[in-house]
C-alpha positions in Angstrom: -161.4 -37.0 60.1 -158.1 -36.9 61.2 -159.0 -38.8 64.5 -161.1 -41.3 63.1 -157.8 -42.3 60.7 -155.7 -42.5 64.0 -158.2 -44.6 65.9 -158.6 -47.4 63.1 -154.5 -47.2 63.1 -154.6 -47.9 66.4 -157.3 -50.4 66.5 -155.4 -52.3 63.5 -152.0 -52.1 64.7 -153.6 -53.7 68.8 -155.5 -56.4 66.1 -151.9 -57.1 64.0 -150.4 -57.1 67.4 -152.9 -60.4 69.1 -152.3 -61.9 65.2 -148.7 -61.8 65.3 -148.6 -63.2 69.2 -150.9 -65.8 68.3 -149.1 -66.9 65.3 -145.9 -67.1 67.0 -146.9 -68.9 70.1 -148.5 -71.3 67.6 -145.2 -71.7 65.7 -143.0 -71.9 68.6 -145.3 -74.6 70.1 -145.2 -76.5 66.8 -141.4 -76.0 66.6 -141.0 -77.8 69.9 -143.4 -80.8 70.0 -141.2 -81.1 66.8 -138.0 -80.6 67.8 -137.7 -81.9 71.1 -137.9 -85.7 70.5 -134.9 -85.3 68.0 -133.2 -83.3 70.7 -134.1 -86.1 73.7 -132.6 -88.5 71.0 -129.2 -86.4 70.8 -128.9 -86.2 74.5 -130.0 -90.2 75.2 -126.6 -91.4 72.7 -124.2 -89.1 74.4 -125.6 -90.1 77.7 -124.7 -92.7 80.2 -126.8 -96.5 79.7 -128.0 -96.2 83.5 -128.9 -92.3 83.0 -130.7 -93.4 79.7 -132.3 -96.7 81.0 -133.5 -94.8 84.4 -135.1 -92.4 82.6 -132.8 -88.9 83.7 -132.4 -87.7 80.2 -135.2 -85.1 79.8 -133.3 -82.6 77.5 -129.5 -82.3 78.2 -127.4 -84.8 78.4 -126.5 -86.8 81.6 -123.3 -88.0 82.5 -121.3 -87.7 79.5 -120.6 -90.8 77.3 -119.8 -91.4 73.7 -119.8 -95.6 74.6 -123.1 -96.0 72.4 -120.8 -94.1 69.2 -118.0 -96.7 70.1 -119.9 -99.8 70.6 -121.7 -99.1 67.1 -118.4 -97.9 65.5 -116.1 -100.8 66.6 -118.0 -102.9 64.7 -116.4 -103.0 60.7 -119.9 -103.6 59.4 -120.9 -100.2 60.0 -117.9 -98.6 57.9 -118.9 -101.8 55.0 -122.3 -100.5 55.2 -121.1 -96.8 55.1 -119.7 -97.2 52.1 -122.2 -99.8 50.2 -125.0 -97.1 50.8 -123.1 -94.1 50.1 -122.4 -95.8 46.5 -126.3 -96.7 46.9 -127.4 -93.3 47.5 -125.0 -91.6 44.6 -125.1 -93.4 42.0 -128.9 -94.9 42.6 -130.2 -90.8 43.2 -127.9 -90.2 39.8 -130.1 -92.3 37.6 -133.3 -91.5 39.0 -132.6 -87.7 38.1 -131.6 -88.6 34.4 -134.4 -90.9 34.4 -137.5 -89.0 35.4 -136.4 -85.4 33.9 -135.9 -87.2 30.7 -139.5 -89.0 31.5 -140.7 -86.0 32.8 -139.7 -82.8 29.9 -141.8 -84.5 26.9 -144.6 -85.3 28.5 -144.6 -81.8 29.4 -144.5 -80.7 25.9 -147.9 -79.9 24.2 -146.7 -81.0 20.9 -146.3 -84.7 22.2 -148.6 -87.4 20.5 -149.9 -89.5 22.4 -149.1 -88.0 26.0 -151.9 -88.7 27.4 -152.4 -92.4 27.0 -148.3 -92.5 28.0 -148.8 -90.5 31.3 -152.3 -93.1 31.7 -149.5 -96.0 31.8 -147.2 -94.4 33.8 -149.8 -93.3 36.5 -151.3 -96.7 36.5 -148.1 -98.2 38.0 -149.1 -96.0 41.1 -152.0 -98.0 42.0 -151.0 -101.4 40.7 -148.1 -103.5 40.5 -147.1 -107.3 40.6 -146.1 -107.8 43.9 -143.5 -109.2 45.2 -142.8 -112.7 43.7 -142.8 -111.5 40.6 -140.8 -109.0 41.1 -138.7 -111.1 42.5 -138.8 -113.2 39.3 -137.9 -110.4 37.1 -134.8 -109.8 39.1 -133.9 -113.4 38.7 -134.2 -113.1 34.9 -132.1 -110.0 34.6 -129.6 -111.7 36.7 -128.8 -108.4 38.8 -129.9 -110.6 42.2 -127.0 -109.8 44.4 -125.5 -107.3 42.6 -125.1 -103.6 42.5 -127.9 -103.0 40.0 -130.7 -104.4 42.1 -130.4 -101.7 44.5 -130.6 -99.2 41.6 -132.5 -99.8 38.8 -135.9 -100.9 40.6 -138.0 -98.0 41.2 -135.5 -95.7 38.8 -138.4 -93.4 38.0 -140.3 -92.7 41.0 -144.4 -91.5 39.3 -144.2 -89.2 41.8 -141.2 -86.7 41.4 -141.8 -87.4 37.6 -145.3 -85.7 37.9 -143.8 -83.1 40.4 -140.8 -82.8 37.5 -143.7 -82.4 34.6 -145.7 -79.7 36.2 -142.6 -77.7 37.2 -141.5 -77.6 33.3 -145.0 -76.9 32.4 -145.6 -73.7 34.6 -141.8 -72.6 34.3 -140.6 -73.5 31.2 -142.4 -71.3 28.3 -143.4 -73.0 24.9 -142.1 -69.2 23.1 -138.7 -69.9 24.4 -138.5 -72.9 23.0 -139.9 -71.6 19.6 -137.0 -68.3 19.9 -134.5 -71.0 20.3 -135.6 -72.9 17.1 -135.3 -70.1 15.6 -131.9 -70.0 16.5 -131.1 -73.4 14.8 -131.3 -75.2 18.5 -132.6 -78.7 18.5 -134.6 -80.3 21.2 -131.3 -81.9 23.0 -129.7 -78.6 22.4 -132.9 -76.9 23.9 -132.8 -79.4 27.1 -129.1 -79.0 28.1 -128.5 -75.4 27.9 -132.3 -73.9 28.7 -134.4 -76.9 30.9 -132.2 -77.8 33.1 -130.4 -74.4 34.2 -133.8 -73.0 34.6 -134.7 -76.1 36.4 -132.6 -76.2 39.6 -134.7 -75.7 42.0 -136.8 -79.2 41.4 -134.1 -80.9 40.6 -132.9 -80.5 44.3 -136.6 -81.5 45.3 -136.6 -84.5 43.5 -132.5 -85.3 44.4 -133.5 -84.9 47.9 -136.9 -87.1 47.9 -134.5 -90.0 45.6 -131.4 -89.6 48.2 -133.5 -90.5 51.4 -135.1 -93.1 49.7 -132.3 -94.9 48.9 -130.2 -93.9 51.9 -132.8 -95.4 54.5 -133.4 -98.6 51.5 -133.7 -101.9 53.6 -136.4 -104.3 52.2 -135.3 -104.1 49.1 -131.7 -105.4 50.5 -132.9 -107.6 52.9 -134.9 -109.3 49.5 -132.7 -109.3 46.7 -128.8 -109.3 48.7 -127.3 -112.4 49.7 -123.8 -111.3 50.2 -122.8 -109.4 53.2 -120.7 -107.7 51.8 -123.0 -106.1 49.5 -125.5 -105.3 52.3 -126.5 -101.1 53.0 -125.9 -99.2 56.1 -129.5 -100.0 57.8 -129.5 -103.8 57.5 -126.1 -103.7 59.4 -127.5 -101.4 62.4 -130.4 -103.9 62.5 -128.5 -107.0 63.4 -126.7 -104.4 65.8 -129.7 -103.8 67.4 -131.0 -107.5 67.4 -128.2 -108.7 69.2 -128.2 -105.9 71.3 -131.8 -107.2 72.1 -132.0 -108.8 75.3 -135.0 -110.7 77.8 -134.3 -108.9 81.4 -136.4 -111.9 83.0 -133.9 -114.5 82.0 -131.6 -112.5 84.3 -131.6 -112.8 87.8 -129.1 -110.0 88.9 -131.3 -107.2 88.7 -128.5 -104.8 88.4 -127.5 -106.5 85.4 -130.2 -106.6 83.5 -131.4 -102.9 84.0 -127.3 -102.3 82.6 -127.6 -104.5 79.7 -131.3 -102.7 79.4 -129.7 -99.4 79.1 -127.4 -100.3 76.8 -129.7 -102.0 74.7 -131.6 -98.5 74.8 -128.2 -96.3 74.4 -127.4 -98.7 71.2 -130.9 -97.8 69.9 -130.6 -93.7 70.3 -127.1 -93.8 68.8 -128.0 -96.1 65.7 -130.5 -93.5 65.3 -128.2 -90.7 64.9 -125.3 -92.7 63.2 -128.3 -93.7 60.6 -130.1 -89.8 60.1 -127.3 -87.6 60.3 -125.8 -87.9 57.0 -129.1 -86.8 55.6 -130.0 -83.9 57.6 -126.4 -82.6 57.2 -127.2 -82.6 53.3 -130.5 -80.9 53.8 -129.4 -77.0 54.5 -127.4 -77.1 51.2 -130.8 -76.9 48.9 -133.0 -76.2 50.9 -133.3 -72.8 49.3 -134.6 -75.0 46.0 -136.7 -77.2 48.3 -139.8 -74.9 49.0 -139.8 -72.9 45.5 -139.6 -76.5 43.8 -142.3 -78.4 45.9 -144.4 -75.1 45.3 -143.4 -75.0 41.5 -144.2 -78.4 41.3 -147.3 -78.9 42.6 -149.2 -76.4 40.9 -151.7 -77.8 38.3 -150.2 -76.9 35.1 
């Protein structure tokens, strides 16, 4: 008996032993076809523009060069457009919280009349909307066309996030504790402040993150609505960079300089590309310990 216990030990420890190698040669393989292209974009920006336009840069970067970062940061448009999307990003990811948790927390509460014909309405707005004139139209008539409030209030509850948002209180938040806290003498606001939202961290960074990107990469809606240059975002900036950086190589007839002003014309692309992503993916490790446990929360049918 004894033997027969150490031979299926064995035999299941040599089977968890092909599992695990499997699954991690699977996962490493996944994490490079992943990783490498943003790590070929890191090492093209800090490379030379004839090591990037002949095609050296394979992983590490070749011959040392931060001209890209200064050719992009010389120009004052970059800072304008620094500081026009970081207001964006803030304020716009601000009032798309408020908005869909307090869109989202009645329509997860049983009590609710009428819930379902309201969450009909707001789920309908997935599938359909006016387009793009008329939007255009409405913007007109609310007189927020080349203003701050353009870039904000559009889109300030996002169906998504506020379904996402709705399930999360449904499955986390318990009907008794709002009942014990009744009790109490706690209203509904009382009830939201001091008991949803606490208990609610981990979507709200979900939902922050989704909103945040979203605005911080925001061009069409800019290159629509904004007239002013002043007022223009971060992205529509780095693409009239990289339009003039734009270039025909056959109206050139020195070869030499056209495969320069090529690789330039490349470097200026890799860099933009950084300059444009980084912000964002330095915010990410700061909640991403919320991220999984709300996407998870969140998407559970409730």
């Amino acid at each position: 008996m004894t033997k027969t216990v150490s031979v299926m030990k064995v035999k299941k420890s040599r089977e968890d032993k092909i599992f695990y190698a499997v699954s991690y040669t699977f996962v490493i393989l996944l994490t490079v076809i992943v990783l490498y292209p943003l790590i070929l974009i890191l090492s093209c920006s800090f490379s030379s523009a004839n090591a990037v336009s002949t095609g050296k840069v394979i992983l590490f970067p070749v011959d040392w060069s931060l001209v890209g970062y200064e050719t992009v940061f010389k120009n004052p448009n970059v800072w304008t457009g620094y500081k026009n999307t970081l207001i964006y990003t803030v304020l716009g990811t601000l009032v798309n919280v408020c908005m869909t948790l307090i869109c989202a927390y009645p329509l997860a509460r049983k009590k609710l009349p009428h819930k379902g014909i309201f969450t009909f309405f707001i789920t309908f707005t997935m599938l359909f909307n006016g387009g793009l004139i008329p939007s255009y139209l409405v913007m007109r008539d609310l007189k927020i066309l080349n203003s701050l409030w353009v870039m904000i209030l559009p889109g300030a509850i996002g169906v998504t996030q506020m379904i996402v948002a709705r399930t999360f209180f449904v499955n986390t938040i318990p009907e008794e504790l709002l009942e014990a806290t009744q009790i109490d003498g706690c209203d509904d606001f009382g009830f939201f402040f001091r008991f949803v939202l606490p208990l609610s961290k981990a979507v709200i960074a979900v939902i922050a993150m989704q909103y945040a990107i979203v605005h911080w990469n925001s061009y069409f809606n800019a290159f629509i609505y904004l007239s002013d240059s002043k007022k223009y975002p971060l992205q529509i900036f780095l693409r009239e960079i990289l339009v003039m950086s734009n270039i025909d190589v056959s109206d050139i007839a020195d070869p030499d300089t056209a495969i320069a002003m090529q690789g330039m014309a490349d470097l200026l692309k890799y860099s933009l590309i950084v300059v444009a992503t980084a912000p964002i993916l330095c915010v990410y490790p700061f909640i991403q310990k919320y991220f999984v446990k709300g996407v998870m929360m969140g998407s559970l049918k409730g």
